[in-house]
C-alpha positions as CSV (number, residue, x, y, z in Angstrom):
1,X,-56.4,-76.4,-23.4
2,X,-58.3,-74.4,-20.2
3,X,-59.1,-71.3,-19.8
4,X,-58.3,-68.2,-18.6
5,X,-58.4,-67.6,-15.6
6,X,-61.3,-65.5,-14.4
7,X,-60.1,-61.6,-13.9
8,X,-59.7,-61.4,-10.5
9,X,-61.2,-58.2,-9.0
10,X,-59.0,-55.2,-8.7
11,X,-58.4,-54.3,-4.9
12,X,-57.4,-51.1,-5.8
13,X,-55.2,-48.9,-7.8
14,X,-52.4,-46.7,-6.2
15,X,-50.6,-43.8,-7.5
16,X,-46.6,-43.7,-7.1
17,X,-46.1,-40.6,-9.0
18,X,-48.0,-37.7,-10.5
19,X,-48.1,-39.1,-14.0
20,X,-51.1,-41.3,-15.2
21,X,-49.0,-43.9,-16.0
22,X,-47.2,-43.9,-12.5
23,X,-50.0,-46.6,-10.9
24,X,-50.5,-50.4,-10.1
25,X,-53.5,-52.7,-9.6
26,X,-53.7,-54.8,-6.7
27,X,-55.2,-58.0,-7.1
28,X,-56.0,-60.0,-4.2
29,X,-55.5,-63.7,-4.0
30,X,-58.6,-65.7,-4.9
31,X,-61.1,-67.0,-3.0
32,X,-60.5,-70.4,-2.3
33,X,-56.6,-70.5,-3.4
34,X,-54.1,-72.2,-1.3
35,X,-52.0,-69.3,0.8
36,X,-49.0,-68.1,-0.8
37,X,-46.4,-66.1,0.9
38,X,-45.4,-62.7,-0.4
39,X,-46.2,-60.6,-3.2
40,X,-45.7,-60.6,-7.1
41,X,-45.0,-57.6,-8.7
42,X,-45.9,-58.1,-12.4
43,X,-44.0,-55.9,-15.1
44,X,-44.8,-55.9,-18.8
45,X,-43.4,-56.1,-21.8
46,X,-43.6,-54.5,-25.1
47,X,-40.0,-53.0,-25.7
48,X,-40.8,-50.2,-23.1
49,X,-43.1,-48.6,-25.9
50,X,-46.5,-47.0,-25.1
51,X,-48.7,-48.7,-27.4
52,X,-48.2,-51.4,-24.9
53,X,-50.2,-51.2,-21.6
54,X,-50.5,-53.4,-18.9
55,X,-53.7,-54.5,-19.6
56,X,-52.1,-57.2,-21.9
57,X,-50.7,-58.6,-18.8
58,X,-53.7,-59.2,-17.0
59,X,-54.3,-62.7,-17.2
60,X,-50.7,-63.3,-16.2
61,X,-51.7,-61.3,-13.3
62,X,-54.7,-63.0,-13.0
63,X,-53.5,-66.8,-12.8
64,X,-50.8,-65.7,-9.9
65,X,-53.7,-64.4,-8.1
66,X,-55.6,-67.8,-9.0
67,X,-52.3,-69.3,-7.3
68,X,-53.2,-68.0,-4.5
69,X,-50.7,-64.9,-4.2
70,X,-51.0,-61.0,-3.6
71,X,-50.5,-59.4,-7.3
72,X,-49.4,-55.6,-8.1
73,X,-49.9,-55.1,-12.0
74,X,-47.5,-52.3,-12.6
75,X,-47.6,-49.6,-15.2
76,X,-45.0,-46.9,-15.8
77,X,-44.0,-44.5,-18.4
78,X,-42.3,-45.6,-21.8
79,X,-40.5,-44.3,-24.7
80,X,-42.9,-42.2,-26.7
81,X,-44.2,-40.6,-23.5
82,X,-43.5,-37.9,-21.2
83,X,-41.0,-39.2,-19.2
84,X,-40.3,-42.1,-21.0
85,X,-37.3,-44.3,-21.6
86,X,-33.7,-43.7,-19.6
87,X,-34.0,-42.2,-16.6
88,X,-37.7,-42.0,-16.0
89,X,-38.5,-45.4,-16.9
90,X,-36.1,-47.0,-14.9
91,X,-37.0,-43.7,-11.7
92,X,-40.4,-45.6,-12.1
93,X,-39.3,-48.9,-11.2
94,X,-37.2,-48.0,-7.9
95,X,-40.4,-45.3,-7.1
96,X,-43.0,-48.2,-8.1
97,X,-41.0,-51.0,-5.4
98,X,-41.3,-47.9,-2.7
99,X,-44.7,-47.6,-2.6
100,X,-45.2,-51.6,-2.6
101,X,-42.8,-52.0,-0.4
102,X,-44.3,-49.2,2.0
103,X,-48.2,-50.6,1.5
104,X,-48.8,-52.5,5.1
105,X,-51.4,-55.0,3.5
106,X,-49.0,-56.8,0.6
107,X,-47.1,-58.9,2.6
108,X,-43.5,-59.2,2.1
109,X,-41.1,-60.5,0.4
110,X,-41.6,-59.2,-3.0
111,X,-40.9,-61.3,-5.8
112,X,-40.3,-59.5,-9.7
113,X,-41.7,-61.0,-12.6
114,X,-41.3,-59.5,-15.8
115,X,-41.4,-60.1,-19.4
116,X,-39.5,-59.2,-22.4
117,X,-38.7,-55.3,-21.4
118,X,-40.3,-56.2,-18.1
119,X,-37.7,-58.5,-17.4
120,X,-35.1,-56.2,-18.9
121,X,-36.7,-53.6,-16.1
122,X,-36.5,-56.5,-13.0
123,X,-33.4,-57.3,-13.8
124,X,-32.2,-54.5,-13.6
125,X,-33.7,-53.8,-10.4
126,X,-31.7,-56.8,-9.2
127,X,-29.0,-55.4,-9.9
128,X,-29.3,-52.0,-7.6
129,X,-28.3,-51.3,-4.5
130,X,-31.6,-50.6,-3.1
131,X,-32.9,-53.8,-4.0
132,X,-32.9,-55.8,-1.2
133,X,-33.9,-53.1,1.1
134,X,-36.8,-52.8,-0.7
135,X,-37.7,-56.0,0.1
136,X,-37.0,-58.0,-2.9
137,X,-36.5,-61.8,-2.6
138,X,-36.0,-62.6,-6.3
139,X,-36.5,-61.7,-9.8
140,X,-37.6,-63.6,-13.1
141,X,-37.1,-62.7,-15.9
142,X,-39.4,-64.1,-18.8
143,X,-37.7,-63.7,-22.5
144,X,-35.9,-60.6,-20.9
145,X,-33.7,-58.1,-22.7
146,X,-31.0,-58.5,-20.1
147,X,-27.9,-57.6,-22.3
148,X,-29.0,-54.6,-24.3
149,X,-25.8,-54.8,-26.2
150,X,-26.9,-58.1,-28.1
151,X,-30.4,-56.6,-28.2
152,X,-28.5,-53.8,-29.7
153,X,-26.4,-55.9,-32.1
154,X,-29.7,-57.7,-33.0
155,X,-31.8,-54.9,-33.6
156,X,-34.5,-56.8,-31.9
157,X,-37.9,-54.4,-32.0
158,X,-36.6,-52.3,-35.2
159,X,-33.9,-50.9,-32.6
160,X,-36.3,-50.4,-29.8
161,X,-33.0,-50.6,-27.4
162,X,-31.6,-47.1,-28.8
163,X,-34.9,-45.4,-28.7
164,X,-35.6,-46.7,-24.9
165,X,-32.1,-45.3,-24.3
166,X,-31.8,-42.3,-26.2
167,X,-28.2,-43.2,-27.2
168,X,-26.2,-45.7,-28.2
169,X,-23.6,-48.5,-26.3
170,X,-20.9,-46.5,-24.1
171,X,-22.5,-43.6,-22.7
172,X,-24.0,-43.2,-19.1
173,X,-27.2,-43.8,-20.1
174,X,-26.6,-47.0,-21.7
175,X,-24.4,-48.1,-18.7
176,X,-26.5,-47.1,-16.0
177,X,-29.5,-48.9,-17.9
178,X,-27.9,-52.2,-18.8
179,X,-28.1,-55.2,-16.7
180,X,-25.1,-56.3,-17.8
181,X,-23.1,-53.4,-16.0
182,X,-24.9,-54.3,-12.3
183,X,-22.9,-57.5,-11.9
184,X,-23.1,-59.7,-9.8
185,X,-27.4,-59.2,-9.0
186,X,-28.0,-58.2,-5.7
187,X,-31.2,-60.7,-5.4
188,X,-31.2,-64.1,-7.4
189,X,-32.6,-63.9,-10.6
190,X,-33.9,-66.6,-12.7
191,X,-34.1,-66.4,-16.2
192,X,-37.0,-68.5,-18.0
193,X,-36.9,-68.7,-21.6
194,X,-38.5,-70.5,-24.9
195,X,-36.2,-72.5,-27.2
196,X,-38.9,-70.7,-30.1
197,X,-38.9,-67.4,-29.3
198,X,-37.9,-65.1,-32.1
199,X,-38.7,-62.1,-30.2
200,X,-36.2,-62.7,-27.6
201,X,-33.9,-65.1,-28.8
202,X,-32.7,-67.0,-26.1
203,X,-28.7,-65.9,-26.9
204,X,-30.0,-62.2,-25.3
205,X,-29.9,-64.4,-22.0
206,X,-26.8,-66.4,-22.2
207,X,-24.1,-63.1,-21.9
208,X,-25.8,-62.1,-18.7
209,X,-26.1,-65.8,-17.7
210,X,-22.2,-66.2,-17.8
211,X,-21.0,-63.0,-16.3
212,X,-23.5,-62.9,-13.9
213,X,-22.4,-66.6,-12.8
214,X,-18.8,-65.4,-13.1
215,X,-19.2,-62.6,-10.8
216,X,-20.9,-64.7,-8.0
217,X,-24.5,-64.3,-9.2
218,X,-27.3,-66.6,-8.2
219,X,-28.9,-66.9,-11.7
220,X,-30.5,-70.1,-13.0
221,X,-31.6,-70.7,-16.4
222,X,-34.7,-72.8,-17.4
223,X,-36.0,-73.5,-21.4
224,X,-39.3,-73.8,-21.9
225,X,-39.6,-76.5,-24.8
226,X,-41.4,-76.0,-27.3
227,X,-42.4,-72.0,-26.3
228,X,-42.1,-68.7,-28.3
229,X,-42.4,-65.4,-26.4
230,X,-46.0,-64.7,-25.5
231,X,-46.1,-68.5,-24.4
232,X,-44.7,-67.1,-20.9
233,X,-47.3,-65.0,-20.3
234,X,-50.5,-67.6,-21.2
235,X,-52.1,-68.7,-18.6
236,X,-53.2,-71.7,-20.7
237,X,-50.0,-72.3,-22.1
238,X,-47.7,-75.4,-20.8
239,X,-44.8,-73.5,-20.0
240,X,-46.5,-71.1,-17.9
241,X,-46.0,-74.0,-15.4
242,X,-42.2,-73.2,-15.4
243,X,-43.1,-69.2,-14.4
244,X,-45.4,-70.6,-11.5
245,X,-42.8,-72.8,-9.9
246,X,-39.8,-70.3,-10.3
247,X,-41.8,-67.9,-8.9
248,X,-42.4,-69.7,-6.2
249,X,-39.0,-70.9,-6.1
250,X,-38.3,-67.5,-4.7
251,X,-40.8,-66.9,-1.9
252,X,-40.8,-68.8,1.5
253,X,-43.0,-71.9,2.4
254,X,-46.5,-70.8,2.8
């Protein structure tokens, strides 16, 4: 087992929006790492509730930097706070990519990595119109809630779905918020996974796997072996091996 990474010192941290919760770190690559190209854009989990912060993500953050790649560590607002949930959690997301996308010194193409509700919220993204002109390359999507209907069905995080939402399956805020109904992605989108994870099962994946694939998607699947759902995000965990090559999977030749 290694360790951590070392937290790699915070560049900055930019606004996107007037709430406190509307900022990202930027995490420079580290000293001595090979070159990667673009930038990761790391999103969180935590059912889009706002006990959880970013800083749990941080050595995720961290070890991509270690990798040698620019980092933005993204917060946003979630259910339970001003703002929270459908629209303004998914408003953050677009605003959040327009202020990356618009800062001169994180090079481009941006790759989307995001876990449990953060992959829920970059696949999503994938799925908007605005996507690649933002300059998007790829998403993936760690244990992500990418069908809320089986979420739903599930009632994975003691109905954390419904609460995010603030309704139930068939209205326009479900729709509009619901990976499933952006088909096919506009980026591709790669969906890693751990054949333990009774978080996320892995069955939340599979729907959007198949009618994404139907409907001309470029979305890959990959199982982590052996991994439950925090696995993806440990730095010292095996399959965090996967996340660092289909990240890079996404991004062009250094």
């Amino acid at each position: 087992m290694t360790a951590h990474p070392d937290p790699t010192p915070t560049a900055a941290t930019h606004s996107y929006g007037d709430d406190p919760a509307q900022v990202y770190d930027v995490l420079a690559p580290a000293a001595g790492a090979p070159a990667a190209a673009g930038t990761v854009v790391v999103v969180h989990g935590g059912f889009w509730r706002a006990e959880y912060d970013r800083e749990h993500a941080r050595p995720e953050a961290a070890a991509f930097a270690a990798a040698g790649h620019h980092v933005v560590l993204a917060e946003y607002r979630r259910t339970g706070m001003p703002g929270g949930g459908v629209p303004g959690t998914l408003d953050d997301v677009r605003a959040l990519l327009t202020s990356v996308a618009a800062q001169p010194d994180l090079p481009k193409p941006l790759v989307l990595v995001g876990h449990s509700a953060g992959g829920h919220l970059v696949t999503w993204a994938a799925g908007q119109p605005w996507a690649t002109g933002l300059g998007v390359a790829g998403v993936v999507s760690l244990a992500g809630v990418v069908d809320l209907g089986v979420a739903d069905r599930l009632h994975l995080g003691a109905d954390a779905t419904r609460a995010f939402v603030g309704s139930g399956p068939g209205t326009p805020a479900w729709t509009s918020a619901d990976p499933m109904s952006a088909l096919p992605p506009r980026v591709p989108v790669r969906l890693v996974t751990g054949d333990r994870d009774d978080t996320v099962p892995m069955a939340v994946g599979r729907g959007y796997l198949a009618a994404a694939r139907a409907a001309g998607g470029d979305v890959t699947e990959q199982v982590a072996a052996g991994a439950g759902h925090m696995e993806l995000v440990d730095p010292d965990d095996p399959a965090f091996a996967t996340v660092l090559a289909a990240t890079a999977s996404l991004l062009p030749a250094p």
